[in-house]
N, CA and C atoms of all chains as a GROMACS GRO file, in nm:
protein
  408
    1UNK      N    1  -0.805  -0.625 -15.110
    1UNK     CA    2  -0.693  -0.597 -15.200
    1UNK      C    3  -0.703  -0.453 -15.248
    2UNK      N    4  -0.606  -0.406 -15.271
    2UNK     CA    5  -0.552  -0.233 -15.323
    2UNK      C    6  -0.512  -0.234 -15.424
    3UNK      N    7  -0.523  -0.150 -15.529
    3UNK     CA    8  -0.441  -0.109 -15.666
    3UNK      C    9  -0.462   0.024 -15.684
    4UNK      N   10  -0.363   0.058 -15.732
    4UNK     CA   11  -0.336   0.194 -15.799
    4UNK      C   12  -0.361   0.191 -15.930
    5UNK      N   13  -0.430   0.251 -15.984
    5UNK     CA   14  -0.427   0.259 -16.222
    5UNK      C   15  -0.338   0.420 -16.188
    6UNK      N   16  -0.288   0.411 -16.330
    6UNK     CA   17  -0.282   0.565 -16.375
    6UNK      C   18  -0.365   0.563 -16.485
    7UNK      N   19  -0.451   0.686 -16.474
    7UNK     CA   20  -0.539   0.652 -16.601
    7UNK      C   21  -0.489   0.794 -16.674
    8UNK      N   22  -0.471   0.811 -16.807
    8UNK     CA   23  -0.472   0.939 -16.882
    8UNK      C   24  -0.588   0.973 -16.964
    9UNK      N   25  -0.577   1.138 -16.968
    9UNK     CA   26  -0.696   1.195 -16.983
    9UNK      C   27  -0.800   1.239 -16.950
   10UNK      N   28  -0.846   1.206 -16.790
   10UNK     CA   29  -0.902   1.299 -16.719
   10UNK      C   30  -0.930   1.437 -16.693
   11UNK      N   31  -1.004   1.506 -16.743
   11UNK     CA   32  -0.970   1.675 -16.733
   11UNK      C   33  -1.033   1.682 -16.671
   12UNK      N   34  -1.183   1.615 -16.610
   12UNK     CA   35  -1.266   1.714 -16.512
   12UNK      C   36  -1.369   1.653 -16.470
   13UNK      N   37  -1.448   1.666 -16.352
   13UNK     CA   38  -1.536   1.627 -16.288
   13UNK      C   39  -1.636   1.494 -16.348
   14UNK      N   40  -1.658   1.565 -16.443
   14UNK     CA   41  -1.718   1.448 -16.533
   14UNK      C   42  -1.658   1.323 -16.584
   15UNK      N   43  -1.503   1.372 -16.559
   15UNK     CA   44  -1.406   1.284 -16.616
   15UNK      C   45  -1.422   1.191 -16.492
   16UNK      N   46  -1.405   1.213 -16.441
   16UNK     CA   47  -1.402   1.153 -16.288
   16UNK      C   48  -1.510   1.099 -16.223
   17UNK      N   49  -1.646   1.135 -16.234
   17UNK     CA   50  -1.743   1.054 -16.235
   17UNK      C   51  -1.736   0.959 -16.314
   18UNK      N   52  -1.657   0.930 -16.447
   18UNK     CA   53  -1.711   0.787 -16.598
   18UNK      C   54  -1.609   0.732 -16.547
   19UNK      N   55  -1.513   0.730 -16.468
   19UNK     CA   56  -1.455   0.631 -16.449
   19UNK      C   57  -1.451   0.602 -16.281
   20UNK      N   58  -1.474   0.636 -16.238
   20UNK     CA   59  -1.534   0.598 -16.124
   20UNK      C   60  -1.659   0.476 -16.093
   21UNK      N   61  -1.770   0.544 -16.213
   21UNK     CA   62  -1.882   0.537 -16.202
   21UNK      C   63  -1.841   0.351 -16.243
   22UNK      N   64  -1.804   0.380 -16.351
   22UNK     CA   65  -1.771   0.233 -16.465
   22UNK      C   66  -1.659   0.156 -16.316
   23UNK      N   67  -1.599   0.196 -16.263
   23UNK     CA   68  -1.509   0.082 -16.189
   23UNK      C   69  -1.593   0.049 -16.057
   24UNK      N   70  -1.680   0.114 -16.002
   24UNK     CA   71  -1.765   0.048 -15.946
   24UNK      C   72  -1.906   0.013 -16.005
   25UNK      N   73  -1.884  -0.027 -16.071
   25UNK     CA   74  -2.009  -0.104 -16.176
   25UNK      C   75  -1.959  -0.264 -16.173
   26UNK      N   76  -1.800  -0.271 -16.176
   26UNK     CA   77  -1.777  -0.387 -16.155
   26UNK      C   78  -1.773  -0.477 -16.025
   27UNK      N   79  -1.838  -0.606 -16.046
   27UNK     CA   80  -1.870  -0.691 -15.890
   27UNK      C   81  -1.714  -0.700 -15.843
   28UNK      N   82  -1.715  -0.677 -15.722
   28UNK     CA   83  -1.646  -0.728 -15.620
   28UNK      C   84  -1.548  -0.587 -15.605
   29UNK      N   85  -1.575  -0.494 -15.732
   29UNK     CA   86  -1.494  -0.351 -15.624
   29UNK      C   87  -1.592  -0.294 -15.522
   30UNK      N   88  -1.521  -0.256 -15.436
   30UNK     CA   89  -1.564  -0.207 -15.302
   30UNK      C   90  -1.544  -0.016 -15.294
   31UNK      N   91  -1.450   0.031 -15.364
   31UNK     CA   92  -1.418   0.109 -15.344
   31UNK      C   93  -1.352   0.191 -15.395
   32UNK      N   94  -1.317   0.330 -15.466
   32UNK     CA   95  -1.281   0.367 -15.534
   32UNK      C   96  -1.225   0.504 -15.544
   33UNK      N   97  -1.139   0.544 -15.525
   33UNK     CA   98  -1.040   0.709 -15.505
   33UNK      C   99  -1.024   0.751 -15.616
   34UNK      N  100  -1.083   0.898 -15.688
   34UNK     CA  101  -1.005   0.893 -15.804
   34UNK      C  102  -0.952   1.061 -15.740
   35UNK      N  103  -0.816   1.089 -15.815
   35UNK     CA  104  -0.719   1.200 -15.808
   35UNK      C  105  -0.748   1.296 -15.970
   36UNK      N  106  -0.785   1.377 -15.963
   36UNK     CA  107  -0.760   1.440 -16.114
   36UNK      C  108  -0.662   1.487 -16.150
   37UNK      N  109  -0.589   1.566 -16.042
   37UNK     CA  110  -0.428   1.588 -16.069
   37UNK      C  111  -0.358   1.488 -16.072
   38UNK      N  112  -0.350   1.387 -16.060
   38UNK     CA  113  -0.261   1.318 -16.029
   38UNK      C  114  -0.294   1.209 -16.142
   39UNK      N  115  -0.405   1.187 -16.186
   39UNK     CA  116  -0.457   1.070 -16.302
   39UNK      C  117  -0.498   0.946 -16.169
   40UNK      N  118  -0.396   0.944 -16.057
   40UNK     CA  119  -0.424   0.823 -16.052
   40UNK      C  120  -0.564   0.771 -15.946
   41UNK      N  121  -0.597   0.673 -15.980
   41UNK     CA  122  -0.710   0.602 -15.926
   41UNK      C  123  -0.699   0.482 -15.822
   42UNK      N  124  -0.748   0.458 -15.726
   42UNK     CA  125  -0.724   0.390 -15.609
   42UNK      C  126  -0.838   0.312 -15.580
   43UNK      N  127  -0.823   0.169 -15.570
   43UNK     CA  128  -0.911   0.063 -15.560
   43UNK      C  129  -0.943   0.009 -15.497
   44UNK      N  130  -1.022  -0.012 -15.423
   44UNK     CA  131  -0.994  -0.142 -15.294
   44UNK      C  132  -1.118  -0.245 -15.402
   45UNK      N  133  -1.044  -0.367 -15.395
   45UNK     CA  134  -1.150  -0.492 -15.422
   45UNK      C  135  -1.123  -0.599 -15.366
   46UNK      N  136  -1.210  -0.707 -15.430
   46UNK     CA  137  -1.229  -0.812 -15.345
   46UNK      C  138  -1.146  -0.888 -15.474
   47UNK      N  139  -1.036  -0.978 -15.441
   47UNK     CA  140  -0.957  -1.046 -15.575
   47UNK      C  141  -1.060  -1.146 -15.601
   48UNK      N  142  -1.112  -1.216 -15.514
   48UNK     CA  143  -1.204  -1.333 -15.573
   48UNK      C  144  -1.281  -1.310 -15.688
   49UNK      N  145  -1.303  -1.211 -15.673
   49UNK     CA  146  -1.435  -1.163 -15.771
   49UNK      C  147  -1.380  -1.098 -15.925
   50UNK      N  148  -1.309  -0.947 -15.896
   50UNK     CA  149  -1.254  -0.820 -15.950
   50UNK      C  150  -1.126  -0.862 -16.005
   51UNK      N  151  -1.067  -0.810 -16.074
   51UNK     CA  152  -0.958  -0.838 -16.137
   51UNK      C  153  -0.905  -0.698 -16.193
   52UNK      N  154  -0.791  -0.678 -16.236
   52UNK     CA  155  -0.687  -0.564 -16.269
   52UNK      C  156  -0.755  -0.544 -16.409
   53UNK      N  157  -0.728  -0.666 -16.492
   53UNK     CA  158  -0.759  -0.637 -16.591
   53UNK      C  159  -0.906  -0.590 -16.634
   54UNK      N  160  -1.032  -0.637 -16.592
   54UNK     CA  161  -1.160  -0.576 -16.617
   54UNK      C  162  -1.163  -0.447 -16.570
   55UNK      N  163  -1.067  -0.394 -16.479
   55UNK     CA  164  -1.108  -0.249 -16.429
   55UNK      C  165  -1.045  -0.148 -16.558
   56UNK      N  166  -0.976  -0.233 -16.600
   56UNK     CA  167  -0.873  -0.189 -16.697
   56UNK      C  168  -0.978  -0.137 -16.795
   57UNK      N  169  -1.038  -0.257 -16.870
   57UNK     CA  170  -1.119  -0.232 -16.934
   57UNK      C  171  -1.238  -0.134 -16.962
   58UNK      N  172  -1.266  -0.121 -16.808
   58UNK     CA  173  -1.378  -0.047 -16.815
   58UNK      C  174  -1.358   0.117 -16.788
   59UNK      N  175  -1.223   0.113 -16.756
   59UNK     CA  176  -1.161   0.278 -16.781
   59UNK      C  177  -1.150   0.269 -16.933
   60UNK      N  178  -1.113   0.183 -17.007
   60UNK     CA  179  -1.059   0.204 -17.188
   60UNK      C  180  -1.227   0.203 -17.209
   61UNK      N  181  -1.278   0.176 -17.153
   61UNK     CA  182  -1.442   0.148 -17.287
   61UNK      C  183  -1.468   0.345 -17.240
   62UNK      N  184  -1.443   0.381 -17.128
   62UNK     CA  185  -1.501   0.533 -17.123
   62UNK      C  186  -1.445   0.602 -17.190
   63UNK      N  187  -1.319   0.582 -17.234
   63UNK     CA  188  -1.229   0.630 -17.326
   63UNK      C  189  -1.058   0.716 -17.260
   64UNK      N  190  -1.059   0.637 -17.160
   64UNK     CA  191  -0.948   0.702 -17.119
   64UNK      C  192  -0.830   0.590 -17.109
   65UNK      N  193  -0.683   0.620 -17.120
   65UNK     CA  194  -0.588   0.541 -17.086
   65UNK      C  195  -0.534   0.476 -16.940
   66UNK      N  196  -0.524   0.357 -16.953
   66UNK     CA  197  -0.464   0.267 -16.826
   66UNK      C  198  -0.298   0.282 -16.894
   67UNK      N  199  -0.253   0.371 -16.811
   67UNK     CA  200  -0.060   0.367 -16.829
   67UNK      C  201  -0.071   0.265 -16.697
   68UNK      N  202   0.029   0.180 -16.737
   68UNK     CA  203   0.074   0.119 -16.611
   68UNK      C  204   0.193   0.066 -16.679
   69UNK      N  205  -3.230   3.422 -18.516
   69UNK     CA  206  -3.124   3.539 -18.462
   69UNK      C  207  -3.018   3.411 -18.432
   70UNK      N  208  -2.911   3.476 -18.452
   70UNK     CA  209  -2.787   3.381 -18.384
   70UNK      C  210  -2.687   3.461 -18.282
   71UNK      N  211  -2.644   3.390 -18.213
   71UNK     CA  212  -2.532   3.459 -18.127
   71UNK      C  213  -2.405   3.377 -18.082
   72UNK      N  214  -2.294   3.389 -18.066
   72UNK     CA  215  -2.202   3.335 -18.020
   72UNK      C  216  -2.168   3.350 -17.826
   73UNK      N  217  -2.160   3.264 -17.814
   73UNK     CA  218  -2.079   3.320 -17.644
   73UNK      C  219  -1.995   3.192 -17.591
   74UNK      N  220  -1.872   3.295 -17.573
   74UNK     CA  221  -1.735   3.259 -17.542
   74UNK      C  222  -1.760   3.175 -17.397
   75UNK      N  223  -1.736   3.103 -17.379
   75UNK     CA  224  -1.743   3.011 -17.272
   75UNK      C  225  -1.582   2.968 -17.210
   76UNK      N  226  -1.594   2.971 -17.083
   76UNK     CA  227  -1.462   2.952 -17.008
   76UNK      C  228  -1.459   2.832 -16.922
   77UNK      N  229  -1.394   2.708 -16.938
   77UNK     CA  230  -1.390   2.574 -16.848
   77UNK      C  231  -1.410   2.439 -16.916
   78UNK      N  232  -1.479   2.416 -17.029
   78UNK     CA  233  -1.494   2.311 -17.106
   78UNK      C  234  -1.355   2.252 -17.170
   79UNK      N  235  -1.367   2.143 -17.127
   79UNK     CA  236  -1.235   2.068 -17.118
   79UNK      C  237  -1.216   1.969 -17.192
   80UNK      N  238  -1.346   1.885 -17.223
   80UNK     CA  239  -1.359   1.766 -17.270
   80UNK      C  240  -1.502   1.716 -17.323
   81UNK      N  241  -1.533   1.639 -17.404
   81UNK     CA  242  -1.650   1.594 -17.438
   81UNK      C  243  -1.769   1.546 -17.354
   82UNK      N  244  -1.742   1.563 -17.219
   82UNK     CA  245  -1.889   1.569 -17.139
   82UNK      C  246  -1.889   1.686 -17.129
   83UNK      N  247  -1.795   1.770 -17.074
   83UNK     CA  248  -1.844   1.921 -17.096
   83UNK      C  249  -1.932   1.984 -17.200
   84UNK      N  250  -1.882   1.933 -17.344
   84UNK     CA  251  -1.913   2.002 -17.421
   84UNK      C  252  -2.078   1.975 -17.446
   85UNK      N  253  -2.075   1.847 -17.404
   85UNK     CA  254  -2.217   1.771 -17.396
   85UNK      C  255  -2.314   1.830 -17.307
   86UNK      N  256  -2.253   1.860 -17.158
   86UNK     CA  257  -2.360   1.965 -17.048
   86UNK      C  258  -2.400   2.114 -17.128
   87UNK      N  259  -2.291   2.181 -17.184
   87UNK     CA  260  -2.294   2.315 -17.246
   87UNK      C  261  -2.417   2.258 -17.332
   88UNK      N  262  -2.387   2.238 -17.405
   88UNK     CA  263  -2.498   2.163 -17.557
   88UNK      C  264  -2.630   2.127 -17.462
   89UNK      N  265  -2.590   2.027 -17.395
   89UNK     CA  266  -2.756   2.027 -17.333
   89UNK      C  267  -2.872   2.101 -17.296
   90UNK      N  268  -2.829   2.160 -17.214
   90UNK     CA  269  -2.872   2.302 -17.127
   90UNK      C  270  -2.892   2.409 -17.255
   91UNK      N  271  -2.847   2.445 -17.335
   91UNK     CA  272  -2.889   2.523 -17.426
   91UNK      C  273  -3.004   2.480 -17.463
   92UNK      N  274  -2.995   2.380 -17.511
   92UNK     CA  275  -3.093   2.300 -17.638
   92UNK      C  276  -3.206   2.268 -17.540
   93UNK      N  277  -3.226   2.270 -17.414
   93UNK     CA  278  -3.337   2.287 -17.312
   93UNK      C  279  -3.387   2.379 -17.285
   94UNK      N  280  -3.357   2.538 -17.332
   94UNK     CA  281  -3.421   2.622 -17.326
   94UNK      C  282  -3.511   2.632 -17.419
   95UNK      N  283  -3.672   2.698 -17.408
   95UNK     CA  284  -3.719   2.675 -17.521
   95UNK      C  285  -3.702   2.766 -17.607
   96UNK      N  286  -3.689   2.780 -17.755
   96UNK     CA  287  -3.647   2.879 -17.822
   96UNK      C  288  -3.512   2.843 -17.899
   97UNK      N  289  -3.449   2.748 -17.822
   97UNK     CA  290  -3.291   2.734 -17.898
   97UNK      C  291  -3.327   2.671 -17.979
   98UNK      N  292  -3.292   2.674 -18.113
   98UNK     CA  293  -3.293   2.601 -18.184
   98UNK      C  294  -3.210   2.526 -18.219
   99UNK      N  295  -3.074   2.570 -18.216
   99UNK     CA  296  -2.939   2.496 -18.273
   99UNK      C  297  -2.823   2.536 -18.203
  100UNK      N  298  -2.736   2.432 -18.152
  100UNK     CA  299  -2.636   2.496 -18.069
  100UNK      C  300  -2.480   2.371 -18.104
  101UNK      N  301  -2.384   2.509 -18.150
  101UNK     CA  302  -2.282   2.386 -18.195
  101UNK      C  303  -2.127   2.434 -18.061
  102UNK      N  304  -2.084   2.359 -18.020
  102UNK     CA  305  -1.982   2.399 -17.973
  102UNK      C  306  -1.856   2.358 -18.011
  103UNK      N  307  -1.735   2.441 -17.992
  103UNK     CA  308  -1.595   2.416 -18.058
  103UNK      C  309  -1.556   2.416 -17.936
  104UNK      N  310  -1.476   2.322 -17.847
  104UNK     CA  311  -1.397   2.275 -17.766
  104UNK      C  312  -1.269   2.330 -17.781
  105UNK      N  313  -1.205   2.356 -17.859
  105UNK     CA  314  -1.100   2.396 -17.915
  105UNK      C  315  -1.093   2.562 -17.844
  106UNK      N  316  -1.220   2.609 -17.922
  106UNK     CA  317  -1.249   2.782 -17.913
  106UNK      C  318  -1.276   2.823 -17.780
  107UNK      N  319  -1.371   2.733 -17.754
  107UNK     CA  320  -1.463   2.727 -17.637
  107UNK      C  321  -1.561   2.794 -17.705
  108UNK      N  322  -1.571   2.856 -17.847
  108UNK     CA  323  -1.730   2.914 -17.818
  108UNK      C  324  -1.838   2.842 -17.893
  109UNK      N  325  -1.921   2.906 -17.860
  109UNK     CA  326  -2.067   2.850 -17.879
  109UNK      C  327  -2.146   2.923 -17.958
  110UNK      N  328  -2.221   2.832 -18.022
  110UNK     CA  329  -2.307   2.900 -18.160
  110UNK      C  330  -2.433   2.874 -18.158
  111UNK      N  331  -2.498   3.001 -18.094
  111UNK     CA  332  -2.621   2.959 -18.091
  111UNK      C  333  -2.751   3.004 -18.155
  112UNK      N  334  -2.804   2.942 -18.268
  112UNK     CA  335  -2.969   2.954 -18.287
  112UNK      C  336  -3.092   2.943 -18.232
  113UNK      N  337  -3.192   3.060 -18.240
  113UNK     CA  338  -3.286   3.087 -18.122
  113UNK      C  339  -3.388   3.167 -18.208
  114UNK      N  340  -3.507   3.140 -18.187
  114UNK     CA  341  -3.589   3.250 -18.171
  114UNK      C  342  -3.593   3.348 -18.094
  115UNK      N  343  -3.583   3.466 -18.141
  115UNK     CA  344  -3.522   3.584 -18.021
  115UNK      C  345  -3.690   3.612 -18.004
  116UNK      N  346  -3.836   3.578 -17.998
  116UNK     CA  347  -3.926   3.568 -17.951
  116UNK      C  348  -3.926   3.527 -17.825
  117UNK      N  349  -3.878   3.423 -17.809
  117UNK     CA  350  -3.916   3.290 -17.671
  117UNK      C  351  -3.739   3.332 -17.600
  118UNK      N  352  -3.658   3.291 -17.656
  118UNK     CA  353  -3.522   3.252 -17.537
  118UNK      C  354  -3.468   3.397 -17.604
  119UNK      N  355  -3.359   3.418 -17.524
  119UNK     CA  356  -3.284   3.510 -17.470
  119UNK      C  357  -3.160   3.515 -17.406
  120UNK      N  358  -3.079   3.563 -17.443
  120UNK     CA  359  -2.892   3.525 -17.416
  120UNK      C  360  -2.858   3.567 -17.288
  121UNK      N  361  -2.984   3.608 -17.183
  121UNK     CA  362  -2.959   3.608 -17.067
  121UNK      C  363  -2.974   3.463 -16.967
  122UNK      N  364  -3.089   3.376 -17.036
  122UNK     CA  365  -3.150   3.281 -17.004
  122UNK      C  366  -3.000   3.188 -17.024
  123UNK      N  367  -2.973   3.188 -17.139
  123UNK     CA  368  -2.827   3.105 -17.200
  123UNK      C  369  -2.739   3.166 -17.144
  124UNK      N  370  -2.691   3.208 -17.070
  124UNK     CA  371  -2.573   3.227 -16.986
  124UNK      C  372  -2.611   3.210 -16.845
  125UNK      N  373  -2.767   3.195 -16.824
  125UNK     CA  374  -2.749   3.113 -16.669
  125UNK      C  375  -2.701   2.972 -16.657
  126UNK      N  376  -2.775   2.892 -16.805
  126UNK     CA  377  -2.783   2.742 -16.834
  126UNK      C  378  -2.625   2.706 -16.815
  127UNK      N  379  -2.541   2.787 -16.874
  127UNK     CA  380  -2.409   2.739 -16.905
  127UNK      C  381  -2.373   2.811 -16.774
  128UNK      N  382  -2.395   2.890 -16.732
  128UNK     CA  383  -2.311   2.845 -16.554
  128UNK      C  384  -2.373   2.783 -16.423
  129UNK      N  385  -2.499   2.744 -16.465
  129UNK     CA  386  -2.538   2.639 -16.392
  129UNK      C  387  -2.503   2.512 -16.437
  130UNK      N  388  -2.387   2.506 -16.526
  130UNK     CA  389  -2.371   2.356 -16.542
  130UNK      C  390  -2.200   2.407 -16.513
  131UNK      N  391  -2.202   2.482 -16.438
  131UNK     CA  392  -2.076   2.539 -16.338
  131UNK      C  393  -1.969   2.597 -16.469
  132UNK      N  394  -1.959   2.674 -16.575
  132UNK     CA  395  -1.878   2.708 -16.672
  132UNK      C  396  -1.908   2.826 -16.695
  133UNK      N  397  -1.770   2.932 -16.708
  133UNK     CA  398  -1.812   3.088 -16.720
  133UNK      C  399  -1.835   3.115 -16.823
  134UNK      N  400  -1.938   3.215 -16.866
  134UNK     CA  401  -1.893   3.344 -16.991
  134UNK      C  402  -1.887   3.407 -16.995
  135UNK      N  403  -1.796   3.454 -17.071
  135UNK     CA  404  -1.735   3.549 -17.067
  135UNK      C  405  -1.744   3.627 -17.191
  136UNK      N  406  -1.834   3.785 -17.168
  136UNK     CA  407  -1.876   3.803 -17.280
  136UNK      C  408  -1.814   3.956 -17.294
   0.00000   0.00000   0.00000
């Protein structure tokens, strides 16, 4: 399975490692694209496992926004 | 001794956190505050031990210019 987030607030490398880092921390993502221009972030997971909403989460606990 | 130096690229609060780090790892710094806003940096040191040449490698080895 694929999803797109838009996340806001990203400015920079580092930005992009904490949410990266945090969405593959969660079981059953596989995979993970992040864009800094663009905010948005690209997922591949496994649905059995992973879910929209925990990825959600774990971009808001680093402190950045899920627009969707 | 104190000194200021203008820093170019800090974007966000891990930045400001690498800048801050890397200072405060040289030995000699004593105190280092940064304004995100300003970009600059305030730094306390024994001008015995560290040296504002040493502090402007730290902060562009954590890839950020100064610009002095």
């Amino acid at each position: 399975m694929e999803t797109t987030l838009a996340v806001r607030g990203m400015t920079c490398g580092h930005c992009e490692s904490s949410v990266k880092g945090a969405l593959e921390s969660i079981e059953g993502v596989e995979g993970v694209e992040v864009s800094l221009d663009t905010g948005k972030v690209n997922v591949i997971y496994d649905e059995a496992t992973a879910n929209i909403e925990s990825m959600r989460e774990a971009v808001e606990d680093q402190g950045y926004d899920v627009v969707v």
